[in-house]
N, CA, C and O atoms as a MOPAC input file, in Angstrom:
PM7 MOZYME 1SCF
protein

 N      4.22300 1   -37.17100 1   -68.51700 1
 C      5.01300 1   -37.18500 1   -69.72900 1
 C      6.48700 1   -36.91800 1   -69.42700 1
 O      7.27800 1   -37.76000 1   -69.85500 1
 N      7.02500 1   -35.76700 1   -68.68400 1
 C      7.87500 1   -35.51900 1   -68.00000 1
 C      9.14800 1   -36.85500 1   -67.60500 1
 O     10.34600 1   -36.99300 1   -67.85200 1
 N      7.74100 1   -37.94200 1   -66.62400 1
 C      8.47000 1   -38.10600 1   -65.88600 1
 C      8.69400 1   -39.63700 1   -66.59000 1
 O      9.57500 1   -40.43400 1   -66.26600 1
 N      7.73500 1   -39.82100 1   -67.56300 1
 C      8.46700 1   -40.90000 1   -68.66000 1
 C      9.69200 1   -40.52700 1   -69.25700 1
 O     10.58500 1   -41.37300 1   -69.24200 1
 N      9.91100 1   -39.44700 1   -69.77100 1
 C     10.90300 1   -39.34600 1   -70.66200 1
 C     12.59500 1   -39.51400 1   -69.81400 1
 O     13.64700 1   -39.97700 1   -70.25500 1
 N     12.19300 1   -38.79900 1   -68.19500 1
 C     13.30800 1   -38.71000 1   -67.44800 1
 C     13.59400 1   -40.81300 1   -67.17200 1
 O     14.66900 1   -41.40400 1   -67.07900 1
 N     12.65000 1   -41.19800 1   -67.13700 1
 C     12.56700 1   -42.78200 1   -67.01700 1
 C     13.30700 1   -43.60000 1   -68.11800 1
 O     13.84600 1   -44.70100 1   -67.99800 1
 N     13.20700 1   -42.81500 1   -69.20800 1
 C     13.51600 1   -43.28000 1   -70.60800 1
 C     15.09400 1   -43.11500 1   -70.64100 1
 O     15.92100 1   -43.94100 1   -71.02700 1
 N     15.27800 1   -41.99100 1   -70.20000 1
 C     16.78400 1   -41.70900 1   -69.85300 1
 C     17.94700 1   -41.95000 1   -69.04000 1
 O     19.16000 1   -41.74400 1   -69.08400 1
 N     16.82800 1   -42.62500 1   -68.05100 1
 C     18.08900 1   -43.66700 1   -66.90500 1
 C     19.16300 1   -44.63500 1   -67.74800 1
 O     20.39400 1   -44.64800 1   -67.77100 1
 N     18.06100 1   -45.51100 1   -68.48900 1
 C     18.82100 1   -46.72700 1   -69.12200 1
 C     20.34800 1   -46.06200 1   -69.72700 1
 O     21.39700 1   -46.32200 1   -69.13800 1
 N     20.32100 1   -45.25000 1   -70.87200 1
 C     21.60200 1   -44.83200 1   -71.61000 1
 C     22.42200 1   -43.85300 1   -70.10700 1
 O     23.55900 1   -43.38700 1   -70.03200 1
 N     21.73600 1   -43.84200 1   -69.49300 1
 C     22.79100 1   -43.06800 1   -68.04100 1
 C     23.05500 1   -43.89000 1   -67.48800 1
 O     24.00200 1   -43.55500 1   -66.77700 1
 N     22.76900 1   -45.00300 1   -67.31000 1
 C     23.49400 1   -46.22200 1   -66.48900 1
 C     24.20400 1   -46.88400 1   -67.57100 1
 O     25.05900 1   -47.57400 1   -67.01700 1
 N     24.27400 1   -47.00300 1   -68.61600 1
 C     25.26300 1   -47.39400 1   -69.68600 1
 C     26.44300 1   -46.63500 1   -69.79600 1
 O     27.56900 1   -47.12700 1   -69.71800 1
 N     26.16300 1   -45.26500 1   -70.00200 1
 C     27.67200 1   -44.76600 1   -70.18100 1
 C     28.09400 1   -44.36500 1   -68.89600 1
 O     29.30900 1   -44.44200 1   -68.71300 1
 N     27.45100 1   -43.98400 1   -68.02400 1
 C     28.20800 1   -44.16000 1   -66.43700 1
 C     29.06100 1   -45.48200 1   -66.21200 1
 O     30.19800 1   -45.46500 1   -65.74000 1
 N     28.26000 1   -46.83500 1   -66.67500 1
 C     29.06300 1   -47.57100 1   -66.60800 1
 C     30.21600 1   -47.72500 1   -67.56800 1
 O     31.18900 1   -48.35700 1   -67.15700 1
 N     30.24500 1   -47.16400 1   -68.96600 1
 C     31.25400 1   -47.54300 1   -69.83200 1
 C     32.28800 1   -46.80700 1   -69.22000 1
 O     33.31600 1   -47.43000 1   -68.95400 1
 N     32.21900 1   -45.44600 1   -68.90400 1
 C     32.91600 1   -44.40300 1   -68.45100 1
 C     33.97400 1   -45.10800 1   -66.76900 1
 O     35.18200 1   -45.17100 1   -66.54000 1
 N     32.98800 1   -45.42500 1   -66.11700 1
 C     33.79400 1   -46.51100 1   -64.63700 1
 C     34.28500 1   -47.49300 1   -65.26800 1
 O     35.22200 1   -47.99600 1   -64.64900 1
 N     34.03500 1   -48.02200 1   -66.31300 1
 C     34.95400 1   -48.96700 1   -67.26600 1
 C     36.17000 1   -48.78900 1   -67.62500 1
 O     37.13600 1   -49.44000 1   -67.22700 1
 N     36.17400 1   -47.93600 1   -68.36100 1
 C     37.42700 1   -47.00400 1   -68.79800 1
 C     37.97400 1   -46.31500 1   -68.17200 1
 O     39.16800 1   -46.31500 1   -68.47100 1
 N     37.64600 1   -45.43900 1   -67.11800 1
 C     38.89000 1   -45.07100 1   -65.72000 1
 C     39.32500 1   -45.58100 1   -65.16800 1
 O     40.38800 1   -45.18200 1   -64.69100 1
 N     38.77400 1   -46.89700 1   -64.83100 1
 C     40.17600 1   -48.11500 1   -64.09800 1
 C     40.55300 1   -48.78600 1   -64.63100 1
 O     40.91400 1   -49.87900 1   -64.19700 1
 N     40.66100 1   -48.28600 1   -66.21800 1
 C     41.61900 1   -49.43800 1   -67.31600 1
 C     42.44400 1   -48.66600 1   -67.26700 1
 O     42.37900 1   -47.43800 1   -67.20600 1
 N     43.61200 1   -49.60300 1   -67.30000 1
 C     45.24700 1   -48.65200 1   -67.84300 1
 C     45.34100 1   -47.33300 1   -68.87600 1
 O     46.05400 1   -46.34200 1   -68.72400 1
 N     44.31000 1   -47.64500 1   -70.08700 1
 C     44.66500 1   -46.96700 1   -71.37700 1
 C     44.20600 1   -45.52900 1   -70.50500 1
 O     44.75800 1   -44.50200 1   -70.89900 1
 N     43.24600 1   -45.39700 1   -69.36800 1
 C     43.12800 1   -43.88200 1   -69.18600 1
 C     43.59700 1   -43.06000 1   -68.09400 1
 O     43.08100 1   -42.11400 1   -67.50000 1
 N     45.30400 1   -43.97900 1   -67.91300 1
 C     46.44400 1   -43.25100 1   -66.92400 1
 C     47.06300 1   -42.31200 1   -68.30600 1
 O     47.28900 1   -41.10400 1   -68.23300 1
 N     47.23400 1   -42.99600 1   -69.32000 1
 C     48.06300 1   -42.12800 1   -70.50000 1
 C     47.69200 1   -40.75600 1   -70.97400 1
 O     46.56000 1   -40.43000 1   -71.33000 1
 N     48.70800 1   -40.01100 1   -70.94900 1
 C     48.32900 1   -39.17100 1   -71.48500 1
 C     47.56400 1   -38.56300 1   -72.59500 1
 O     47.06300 1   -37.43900 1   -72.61900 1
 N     47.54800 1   -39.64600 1   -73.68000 1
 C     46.57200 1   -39.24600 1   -74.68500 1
 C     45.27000 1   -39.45100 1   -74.70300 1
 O     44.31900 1   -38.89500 1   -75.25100 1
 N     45.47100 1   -40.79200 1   -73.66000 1
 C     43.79800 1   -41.21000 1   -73.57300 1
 C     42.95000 1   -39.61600 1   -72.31300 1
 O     41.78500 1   -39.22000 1   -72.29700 1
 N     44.00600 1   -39.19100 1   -71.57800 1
 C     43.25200 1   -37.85600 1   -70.70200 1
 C     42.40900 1   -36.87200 1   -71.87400 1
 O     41.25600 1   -36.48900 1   -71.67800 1
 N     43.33300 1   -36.48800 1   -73.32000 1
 C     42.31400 1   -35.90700 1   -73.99600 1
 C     41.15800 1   -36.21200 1   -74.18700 1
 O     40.49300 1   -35.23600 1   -74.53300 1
 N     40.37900 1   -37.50100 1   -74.09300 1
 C     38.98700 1   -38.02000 1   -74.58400 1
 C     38.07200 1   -37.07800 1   -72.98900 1
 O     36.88600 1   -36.75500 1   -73.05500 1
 N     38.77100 1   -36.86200 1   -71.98700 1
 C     38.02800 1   -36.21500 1   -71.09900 1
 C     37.32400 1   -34.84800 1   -71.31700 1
 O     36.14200 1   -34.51900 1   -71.21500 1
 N     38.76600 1   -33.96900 1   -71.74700 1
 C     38.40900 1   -32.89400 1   -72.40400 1
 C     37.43100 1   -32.41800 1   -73.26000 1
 O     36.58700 1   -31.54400 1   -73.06000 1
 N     37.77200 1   -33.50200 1   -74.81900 1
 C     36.77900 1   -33.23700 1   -75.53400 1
 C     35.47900 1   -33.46900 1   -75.22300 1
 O     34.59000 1   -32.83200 1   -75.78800 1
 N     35.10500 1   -34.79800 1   -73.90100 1
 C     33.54700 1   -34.82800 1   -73.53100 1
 C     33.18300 1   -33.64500 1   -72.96500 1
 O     32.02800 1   -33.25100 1   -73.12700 1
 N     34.08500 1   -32.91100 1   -72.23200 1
 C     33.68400 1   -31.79800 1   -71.66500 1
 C     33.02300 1   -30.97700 1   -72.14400 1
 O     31.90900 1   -30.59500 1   -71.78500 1
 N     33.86100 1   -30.52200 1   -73.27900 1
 C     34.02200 1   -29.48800 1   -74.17000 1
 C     32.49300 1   -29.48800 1   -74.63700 1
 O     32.01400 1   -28.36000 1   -74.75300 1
 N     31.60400 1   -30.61400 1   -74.93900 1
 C     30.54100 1   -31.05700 1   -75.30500 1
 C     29.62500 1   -31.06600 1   -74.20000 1
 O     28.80400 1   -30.17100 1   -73.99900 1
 N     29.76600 1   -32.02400 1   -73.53000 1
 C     28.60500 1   -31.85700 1   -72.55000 1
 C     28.69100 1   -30.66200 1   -71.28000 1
 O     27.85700 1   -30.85800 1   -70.39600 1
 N     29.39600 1   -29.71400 1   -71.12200 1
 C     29.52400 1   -28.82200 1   -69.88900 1
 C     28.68900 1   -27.63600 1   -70.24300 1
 O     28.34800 1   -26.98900 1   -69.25300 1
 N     28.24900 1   -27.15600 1   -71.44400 1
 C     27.78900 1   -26.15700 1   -71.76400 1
 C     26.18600 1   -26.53500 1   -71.80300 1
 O     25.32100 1   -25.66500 1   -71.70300 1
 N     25.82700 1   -28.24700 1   -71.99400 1
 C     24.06200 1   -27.99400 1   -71.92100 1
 C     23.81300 1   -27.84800 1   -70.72700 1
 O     22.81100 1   -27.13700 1   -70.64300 1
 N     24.10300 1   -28.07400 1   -69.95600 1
 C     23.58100 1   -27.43100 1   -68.55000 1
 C     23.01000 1   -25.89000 1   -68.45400 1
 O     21.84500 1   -25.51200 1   -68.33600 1
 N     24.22700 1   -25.12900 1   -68.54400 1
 C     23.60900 1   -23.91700 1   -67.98500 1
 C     23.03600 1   -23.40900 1   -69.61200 1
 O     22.51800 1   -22.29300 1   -69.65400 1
 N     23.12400 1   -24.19900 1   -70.91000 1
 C     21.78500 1   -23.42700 1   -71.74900 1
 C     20.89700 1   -24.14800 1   -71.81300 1
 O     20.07900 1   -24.07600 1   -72.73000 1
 N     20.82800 1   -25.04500 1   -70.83600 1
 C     19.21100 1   -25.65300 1   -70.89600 1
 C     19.02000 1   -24.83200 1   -69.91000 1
 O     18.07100 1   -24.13300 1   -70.26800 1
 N     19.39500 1   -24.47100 1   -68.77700 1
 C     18.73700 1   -24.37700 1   -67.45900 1
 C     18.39200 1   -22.51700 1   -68.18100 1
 O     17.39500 1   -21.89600 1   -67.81200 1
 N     19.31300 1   -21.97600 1   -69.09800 1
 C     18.91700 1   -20.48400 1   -69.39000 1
 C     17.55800 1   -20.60000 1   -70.21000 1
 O     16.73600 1   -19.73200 1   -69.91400 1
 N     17.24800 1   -21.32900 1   -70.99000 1
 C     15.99600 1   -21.50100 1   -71.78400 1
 C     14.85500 1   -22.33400 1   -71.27200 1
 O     13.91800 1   -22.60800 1   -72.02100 1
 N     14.90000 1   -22.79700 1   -69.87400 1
 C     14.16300 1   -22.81100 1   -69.50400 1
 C     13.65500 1   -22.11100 1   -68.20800 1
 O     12.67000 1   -22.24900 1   -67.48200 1
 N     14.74800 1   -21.30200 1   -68.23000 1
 C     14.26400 1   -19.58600 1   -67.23500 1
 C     13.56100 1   -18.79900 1   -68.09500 1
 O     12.69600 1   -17.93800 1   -67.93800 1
 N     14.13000 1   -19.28900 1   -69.06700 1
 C     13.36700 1   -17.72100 1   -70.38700 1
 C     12.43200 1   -18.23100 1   -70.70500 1
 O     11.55500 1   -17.41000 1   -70.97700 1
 N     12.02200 1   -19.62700 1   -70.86600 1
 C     10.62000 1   -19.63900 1   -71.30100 1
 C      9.56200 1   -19.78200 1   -69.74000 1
 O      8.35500 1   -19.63000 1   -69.92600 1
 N      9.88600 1   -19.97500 1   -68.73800 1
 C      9.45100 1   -19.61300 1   -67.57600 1
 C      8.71200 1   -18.47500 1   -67.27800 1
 O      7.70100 1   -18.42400 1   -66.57900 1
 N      9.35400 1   -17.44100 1   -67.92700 1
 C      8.48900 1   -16.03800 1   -67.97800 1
 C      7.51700 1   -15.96500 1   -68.99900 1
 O      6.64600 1   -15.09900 1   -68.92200 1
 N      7.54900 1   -16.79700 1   -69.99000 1
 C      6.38300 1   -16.60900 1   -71.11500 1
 C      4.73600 1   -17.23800 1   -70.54300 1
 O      3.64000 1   -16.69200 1   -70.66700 1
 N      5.19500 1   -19.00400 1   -69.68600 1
 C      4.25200 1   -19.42600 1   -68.96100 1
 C      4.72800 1   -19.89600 1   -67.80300 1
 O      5.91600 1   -19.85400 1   -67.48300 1
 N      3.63300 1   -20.46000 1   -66.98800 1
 C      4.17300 1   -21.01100 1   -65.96300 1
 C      4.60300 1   -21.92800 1   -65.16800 1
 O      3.55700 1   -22.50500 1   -64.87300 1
 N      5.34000 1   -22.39300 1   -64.68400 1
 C      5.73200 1   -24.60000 1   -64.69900 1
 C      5.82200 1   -24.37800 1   -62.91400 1
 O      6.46100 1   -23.54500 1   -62.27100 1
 N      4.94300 1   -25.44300 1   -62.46500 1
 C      4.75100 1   -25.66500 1   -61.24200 1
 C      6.35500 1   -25.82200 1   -60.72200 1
 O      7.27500 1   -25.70300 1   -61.53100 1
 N      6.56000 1   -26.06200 1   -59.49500 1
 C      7.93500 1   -26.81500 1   -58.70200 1
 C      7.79400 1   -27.88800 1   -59.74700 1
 O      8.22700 1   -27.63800 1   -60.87200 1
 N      7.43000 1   -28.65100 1   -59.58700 1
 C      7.68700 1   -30.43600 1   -59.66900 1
 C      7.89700 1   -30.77500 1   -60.76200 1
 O      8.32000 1   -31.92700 1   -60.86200 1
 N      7.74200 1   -30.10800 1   -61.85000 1
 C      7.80600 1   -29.88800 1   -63.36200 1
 C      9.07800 1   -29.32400 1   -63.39100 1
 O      9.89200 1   -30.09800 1   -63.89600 1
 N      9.68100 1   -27.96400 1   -62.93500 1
 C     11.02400 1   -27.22600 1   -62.87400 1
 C     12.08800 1   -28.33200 1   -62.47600 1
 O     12.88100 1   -28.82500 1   -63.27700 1
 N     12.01400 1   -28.60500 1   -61.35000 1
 C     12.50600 1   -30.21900 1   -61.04800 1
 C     12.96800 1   -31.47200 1   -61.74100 1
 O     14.03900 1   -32.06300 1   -61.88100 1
 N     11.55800 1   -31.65300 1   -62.16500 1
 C     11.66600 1   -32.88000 1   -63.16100 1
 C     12.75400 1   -32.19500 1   -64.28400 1
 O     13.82700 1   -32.79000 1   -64.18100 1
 N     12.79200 1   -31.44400 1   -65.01600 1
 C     12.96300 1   -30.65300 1   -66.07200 1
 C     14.62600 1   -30.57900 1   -66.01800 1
 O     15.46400 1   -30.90700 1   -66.85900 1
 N     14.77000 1   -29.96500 1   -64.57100 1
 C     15.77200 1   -29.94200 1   -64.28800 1
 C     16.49800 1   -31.22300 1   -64.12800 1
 O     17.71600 1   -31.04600 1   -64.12200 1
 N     16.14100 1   -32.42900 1   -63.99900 1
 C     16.78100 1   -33.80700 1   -63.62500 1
 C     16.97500 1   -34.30600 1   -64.95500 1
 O     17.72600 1   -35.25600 1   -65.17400 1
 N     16.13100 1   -33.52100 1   -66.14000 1
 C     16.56300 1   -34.41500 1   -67.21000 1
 C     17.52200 1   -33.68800 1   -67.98000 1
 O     17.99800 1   -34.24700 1   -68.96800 1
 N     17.92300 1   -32.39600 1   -67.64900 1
 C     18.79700 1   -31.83600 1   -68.14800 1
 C     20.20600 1   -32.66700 1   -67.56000 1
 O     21.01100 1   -33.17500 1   -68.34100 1
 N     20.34900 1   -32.71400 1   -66.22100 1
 C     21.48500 1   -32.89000 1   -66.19000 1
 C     21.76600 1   -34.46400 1   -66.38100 1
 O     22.97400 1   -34.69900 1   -66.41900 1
 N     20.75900 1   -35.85600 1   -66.54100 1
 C     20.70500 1   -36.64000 1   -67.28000 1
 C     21.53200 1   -36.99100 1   -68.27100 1
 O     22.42400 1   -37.83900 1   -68.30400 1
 N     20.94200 1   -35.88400 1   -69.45400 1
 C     21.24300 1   -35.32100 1   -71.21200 1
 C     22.51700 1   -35.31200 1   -70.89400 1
 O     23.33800 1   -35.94000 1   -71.56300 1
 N     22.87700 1   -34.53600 1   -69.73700 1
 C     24.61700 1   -33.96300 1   -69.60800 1
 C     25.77800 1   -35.07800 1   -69.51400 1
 O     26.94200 1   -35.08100 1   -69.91500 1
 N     25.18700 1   -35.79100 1   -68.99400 1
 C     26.22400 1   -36.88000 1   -68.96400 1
 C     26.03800 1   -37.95500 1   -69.57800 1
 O     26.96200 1   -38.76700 1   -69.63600 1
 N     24.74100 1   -38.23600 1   -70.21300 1
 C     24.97300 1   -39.13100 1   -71.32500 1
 C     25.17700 1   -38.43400 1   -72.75100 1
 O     25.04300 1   -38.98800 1   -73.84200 1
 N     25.56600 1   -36.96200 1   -72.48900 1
 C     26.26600 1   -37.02600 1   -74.10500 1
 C     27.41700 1   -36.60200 1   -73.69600 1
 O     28.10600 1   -36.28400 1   -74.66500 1
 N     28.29900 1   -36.34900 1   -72.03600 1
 C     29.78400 1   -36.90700 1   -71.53300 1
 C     29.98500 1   -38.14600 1   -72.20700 1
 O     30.76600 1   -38.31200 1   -73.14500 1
 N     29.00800 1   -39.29100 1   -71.52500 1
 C     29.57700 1   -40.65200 1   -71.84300 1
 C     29.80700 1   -41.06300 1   -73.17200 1
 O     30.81600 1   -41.62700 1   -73.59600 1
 N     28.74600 1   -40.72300 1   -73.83100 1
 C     28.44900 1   -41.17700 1   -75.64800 1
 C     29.68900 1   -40.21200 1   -75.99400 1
 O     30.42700 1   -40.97900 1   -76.61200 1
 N     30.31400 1   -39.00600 1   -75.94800 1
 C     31.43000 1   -38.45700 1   -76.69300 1
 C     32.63000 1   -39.27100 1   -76.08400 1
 O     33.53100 1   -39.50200 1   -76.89000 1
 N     32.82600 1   -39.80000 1   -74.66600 1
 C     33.80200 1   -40.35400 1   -74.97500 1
 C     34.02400 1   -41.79400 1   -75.30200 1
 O     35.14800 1   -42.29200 1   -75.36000 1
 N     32.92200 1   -42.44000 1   -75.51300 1
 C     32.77800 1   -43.65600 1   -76.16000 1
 C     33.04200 1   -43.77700 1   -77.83500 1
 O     33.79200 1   -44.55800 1   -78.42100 1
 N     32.06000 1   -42.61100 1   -78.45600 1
 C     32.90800 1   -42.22900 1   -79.34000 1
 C     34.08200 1   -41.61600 1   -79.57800 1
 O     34.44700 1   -42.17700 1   -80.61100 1
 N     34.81800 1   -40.92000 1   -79.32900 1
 C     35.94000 1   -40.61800 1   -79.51500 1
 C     37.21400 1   -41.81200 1   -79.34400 1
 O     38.24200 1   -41.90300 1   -80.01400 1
 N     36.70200 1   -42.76200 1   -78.08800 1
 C     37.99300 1   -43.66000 1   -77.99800 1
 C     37.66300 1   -44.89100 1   -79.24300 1
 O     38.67300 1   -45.45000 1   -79.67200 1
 N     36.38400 1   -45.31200 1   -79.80500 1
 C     36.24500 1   -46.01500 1   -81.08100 1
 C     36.80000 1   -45.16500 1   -82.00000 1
 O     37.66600 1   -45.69100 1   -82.69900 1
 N     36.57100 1   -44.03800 1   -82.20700 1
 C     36.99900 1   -43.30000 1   -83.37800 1
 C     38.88500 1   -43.39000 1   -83.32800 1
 O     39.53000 1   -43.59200 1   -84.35700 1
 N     39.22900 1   -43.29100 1   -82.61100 1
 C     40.97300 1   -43.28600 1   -82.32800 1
 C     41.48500 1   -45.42600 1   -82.27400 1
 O     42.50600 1   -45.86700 1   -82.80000 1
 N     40.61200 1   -46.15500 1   -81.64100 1
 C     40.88300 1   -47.25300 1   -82.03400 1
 C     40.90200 1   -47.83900 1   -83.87800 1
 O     41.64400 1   -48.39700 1   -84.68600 1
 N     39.61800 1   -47.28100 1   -83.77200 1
 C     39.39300 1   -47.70700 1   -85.80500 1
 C     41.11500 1   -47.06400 1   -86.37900 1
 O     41.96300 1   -47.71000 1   -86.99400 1
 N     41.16900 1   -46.06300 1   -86.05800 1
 C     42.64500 1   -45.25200 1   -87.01000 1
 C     43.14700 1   -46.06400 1   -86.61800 1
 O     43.51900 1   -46.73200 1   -87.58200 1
 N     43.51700 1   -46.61600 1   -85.51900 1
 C     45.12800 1   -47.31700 1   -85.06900 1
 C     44.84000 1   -48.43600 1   -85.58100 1
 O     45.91600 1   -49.03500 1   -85.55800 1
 N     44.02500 1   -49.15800 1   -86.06400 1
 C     43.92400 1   -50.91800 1   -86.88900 1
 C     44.09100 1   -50.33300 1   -88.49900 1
 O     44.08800 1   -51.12000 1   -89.44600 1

């Protein structure tokens, strides 16, 4: 089950990995305003890491998850992490295009 869901999650991680290598070697993200869309993904995705990885230490002590499960678990966290990097700054640079038309 695990290791479907981490499977399920490649696709949108190879999408915004790619939108993201899209948009760093376009001009619009030498400018200074376009550097804020970095930030704000940050701001968003830098913190599920270490509270996924804390809630699933804490529920670790309630039962018990083999290696390969901790692992897996762990691969889809940091997955999550960068496809909701990529998706915030995909949204954010649509959201700032729509205003400027």
């Amino acid at each position: 089950m695990i290791v479907l869901i981490g499977t399920l999650l490649l696709l949108p991680f190879f999408y915004y990995g790619y939108k993201e290598h899209q948009f760093s070697q376009s001009n619009k993200a030498k400018k200074e305003t376009e550097t804020g869309y970095y930030r704000k993904a940050s701001f968003y995705a830098f913190p599920l890491l270490p509270i996924g990885w804390l809630l699933l230490e804490m529920s670790h002590r309630f039962f018990s998850l083999s290696f390969d499960t901790y692992r897996d678990l762990i691969w889809i966290l940091i997955l999550v992490s960068c496809i909701v990097y990529g998706c915030t700054l995909q949204y954010h640079r649509r959201k700032t295009t729509k205003n400027l038309s």
